[in-house]
BALUM-602331 format. One line per field, with one value per atom (N, C-alpha, C): x, y, z; atom name; residue number from 1; residue in three letters. Coordinates in steps of 0.2 Angstrom, whole numbers, plus 2048, in hexadecimal, padded with zeros to 3 digits. Last residue first. Layout:
BALUM-602331
X <- X; ...
Y <- Y; ...
Z <- Z; ...
atom <- CA; ...
nr <- NUM; ...
rest <- Ala; ...
This chain:
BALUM-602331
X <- D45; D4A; D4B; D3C; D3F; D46; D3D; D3C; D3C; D38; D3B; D3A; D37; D35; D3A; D3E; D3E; D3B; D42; D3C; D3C; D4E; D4F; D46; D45; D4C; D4D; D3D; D3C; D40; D37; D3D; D3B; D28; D2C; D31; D1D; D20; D29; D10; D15; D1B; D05; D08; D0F; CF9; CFC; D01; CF6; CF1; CF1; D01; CFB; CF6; D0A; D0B; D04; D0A; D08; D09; D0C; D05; D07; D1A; D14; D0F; D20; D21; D1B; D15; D1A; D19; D0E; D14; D18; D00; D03; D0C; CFC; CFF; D02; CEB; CF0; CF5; CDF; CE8; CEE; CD7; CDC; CE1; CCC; CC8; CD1; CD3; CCF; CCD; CDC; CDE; CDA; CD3; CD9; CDA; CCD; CC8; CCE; CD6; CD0; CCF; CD9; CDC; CDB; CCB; CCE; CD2; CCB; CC6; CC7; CDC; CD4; CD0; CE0; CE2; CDB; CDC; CE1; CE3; CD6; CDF; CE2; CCA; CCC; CD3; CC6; CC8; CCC; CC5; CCA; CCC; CBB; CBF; CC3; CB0; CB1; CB8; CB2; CB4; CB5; CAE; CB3; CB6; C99; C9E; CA8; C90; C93; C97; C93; C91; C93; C95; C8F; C8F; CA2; CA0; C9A; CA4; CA1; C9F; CAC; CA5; CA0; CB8; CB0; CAC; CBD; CBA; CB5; CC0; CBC; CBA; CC8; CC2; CBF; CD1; CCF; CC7; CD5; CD6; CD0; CDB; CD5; CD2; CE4; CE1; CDB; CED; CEC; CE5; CF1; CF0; CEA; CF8; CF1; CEE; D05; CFE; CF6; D0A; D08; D03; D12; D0C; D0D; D21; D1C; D16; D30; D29; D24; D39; D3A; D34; D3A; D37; D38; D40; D38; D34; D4E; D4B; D43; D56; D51; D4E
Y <- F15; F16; F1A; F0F; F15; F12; F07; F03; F0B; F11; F09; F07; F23; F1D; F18; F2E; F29; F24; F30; F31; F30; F2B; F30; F31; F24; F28; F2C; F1C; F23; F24; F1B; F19; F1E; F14; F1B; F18; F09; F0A; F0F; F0B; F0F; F0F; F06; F03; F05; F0D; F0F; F0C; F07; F07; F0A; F0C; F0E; F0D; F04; F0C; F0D; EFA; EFA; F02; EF8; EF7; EFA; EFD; F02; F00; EF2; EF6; EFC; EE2; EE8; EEE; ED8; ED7; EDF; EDD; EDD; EDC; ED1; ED8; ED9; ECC; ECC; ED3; EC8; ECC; ECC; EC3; EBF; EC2; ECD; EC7; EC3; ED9; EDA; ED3; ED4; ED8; ED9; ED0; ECA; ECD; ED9; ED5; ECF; EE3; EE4; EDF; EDB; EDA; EDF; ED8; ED5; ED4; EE9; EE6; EDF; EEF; EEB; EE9; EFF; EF9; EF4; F0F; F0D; F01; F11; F10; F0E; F16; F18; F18; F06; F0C; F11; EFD; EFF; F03; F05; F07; F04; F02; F08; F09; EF2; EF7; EFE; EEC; EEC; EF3; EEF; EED; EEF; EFE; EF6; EF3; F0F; F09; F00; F13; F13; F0D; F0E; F10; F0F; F0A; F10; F10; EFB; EFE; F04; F01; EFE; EFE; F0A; F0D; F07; EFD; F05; F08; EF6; EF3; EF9; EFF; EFE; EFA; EFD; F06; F04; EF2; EF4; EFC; EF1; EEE; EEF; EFB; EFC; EF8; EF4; EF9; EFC; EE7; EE7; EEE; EEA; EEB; EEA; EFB; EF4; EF1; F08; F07; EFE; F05; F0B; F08; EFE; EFF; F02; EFB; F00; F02; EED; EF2; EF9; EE8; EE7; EEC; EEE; EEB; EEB; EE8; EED; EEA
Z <- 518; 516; 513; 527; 524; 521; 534; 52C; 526; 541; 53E; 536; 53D; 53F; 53C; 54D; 546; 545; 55A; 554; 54E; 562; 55D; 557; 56B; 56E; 566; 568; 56D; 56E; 558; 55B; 560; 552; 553; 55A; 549; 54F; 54F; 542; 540; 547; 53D; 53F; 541; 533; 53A; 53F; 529; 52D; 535; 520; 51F; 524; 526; 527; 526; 522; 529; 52A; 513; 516; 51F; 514; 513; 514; 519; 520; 51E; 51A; 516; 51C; 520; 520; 51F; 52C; 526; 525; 537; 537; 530; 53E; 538; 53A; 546; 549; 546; 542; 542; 545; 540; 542; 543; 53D; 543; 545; 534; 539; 53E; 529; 52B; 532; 525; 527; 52C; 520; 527; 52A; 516; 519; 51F; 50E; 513; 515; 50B; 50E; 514; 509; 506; 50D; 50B; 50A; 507; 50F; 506; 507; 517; 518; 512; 513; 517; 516; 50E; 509; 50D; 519; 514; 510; 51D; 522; 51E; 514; 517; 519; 513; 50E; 50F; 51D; 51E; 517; 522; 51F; 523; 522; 523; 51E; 529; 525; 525; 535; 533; 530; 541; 539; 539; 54D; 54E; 546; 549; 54E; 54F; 542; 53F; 544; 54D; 547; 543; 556; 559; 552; 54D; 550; 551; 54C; 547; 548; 55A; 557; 54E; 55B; 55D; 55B; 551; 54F; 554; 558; 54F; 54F; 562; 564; 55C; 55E; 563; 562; 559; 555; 558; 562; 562; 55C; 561; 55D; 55D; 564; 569; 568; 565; 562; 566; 56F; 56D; 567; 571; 579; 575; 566; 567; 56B; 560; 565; 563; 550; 553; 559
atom <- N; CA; C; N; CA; C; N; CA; C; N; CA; C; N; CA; C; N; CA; C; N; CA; C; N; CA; C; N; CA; C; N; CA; C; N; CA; C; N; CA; C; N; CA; C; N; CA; C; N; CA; C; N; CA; C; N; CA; C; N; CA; C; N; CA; C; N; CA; C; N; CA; C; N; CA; C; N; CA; C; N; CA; C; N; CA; C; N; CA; C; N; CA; C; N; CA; C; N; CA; C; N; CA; C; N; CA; C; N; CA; C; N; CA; C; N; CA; C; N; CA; C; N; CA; C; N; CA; C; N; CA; C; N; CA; C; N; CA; C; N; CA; C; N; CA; C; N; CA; C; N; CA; C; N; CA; C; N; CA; C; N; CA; C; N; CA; C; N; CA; C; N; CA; C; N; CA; C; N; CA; C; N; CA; C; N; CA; C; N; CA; C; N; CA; C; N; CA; C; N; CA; C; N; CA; C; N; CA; C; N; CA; C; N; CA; C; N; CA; C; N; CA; C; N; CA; C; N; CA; C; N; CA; C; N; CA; C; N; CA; C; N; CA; C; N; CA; C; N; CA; C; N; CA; C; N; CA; C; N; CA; C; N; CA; C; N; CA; C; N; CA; C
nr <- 78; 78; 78; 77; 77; 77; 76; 76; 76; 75; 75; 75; 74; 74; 74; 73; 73; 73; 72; 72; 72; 71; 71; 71; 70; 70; 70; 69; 69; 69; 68; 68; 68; 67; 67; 67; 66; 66; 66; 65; 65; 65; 64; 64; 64; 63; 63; 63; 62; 62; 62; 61; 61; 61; 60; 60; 60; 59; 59; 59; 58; 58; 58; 57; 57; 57; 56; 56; 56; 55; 55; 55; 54; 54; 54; 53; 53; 53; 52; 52; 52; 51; 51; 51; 50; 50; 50; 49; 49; 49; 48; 48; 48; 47; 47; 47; 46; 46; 46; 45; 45; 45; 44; 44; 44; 43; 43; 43; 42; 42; 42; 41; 41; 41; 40; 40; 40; 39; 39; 39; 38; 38; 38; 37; 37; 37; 36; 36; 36; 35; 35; 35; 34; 34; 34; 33; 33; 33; 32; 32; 32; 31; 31; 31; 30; 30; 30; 29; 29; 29; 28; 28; 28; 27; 27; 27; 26; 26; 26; 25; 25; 25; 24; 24; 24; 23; 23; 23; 22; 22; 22; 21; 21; 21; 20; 20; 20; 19; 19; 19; 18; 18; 18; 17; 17; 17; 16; 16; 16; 15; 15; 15; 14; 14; 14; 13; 13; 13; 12; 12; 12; 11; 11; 11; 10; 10; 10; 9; 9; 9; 8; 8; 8; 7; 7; 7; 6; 6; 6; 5; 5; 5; 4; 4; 4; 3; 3; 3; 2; 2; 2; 1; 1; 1
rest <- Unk; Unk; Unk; Unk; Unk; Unk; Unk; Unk; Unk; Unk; Unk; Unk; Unk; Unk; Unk; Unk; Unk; Unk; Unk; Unk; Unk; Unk; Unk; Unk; Unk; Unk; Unk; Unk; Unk; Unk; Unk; Unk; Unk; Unk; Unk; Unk; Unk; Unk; Unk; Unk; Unk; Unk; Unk; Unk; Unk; Unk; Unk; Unk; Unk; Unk; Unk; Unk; Unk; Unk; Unk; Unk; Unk; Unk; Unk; Unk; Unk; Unk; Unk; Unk; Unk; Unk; Unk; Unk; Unk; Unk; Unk; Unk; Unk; Unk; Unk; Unk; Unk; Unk; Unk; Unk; Unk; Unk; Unk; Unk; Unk; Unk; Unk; Unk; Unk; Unk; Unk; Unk; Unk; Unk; Unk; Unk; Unk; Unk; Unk; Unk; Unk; Unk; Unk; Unk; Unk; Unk; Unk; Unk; Unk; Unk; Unk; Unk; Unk; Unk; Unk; Unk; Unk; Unk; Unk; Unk; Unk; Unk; Unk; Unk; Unk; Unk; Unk; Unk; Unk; Unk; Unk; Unk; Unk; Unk; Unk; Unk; Unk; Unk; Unk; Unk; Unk; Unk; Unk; Unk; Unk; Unk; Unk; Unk; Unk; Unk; Unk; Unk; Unk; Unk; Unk; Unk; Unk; Unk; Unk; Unk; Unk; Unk; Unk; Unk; Unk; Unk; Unk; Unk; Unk; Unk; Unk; Unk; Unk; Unk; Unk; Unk; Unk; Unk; Unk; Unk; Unk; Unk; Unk; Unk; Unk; Unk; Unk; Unk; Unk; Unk; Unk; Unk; Unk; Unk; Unk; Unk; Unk; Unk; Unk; Unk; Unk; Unk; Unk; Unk; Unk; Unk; Unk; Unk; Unk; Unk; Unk; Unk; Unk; Unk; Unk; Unk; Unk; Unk; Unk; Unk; Unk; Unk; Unk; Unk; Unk; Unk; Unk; Unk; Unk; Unk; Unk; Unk; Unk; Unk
């Protein structure tokens, strides 16, 4: 799998996610985990560590979703 062929960066996921804790009302990591079906510290790893989750479903749920541009498909589909 080439790299030049991933679209969604995790840089990208991980500020996108920083933008919605900053805007949330409420406090905390737990909002925005609940949100994506994951946990609290693995927000907490991702926004303060630039964690990327190992599994291709963790990175699905938080949007990691990088799509081939030549056929739309995504990577790690099976």
């Amino acid at each position: 799998m080439n790299s030049g062929n991933v679209i969604i960066a995790p840089e990208c996921v991980r500020r996108s996610l920083q933008q919605e804790y900053d805007e949330d009302d409420e406090v905390g990591y737990k909002p925005l985990a609940d949100k994506y079906g994951v946990s609290a510290a693995m927000i907490w790893k991702i926004l303060r560590e630039g964690y990327v989750p190992k599994t291709y479903e963790m990175r699905k749920k938080l949007g990691y979703v990088p799509i081939c541009p030549e056929c739309g498909y995504e990577f790690g589909e099976s």
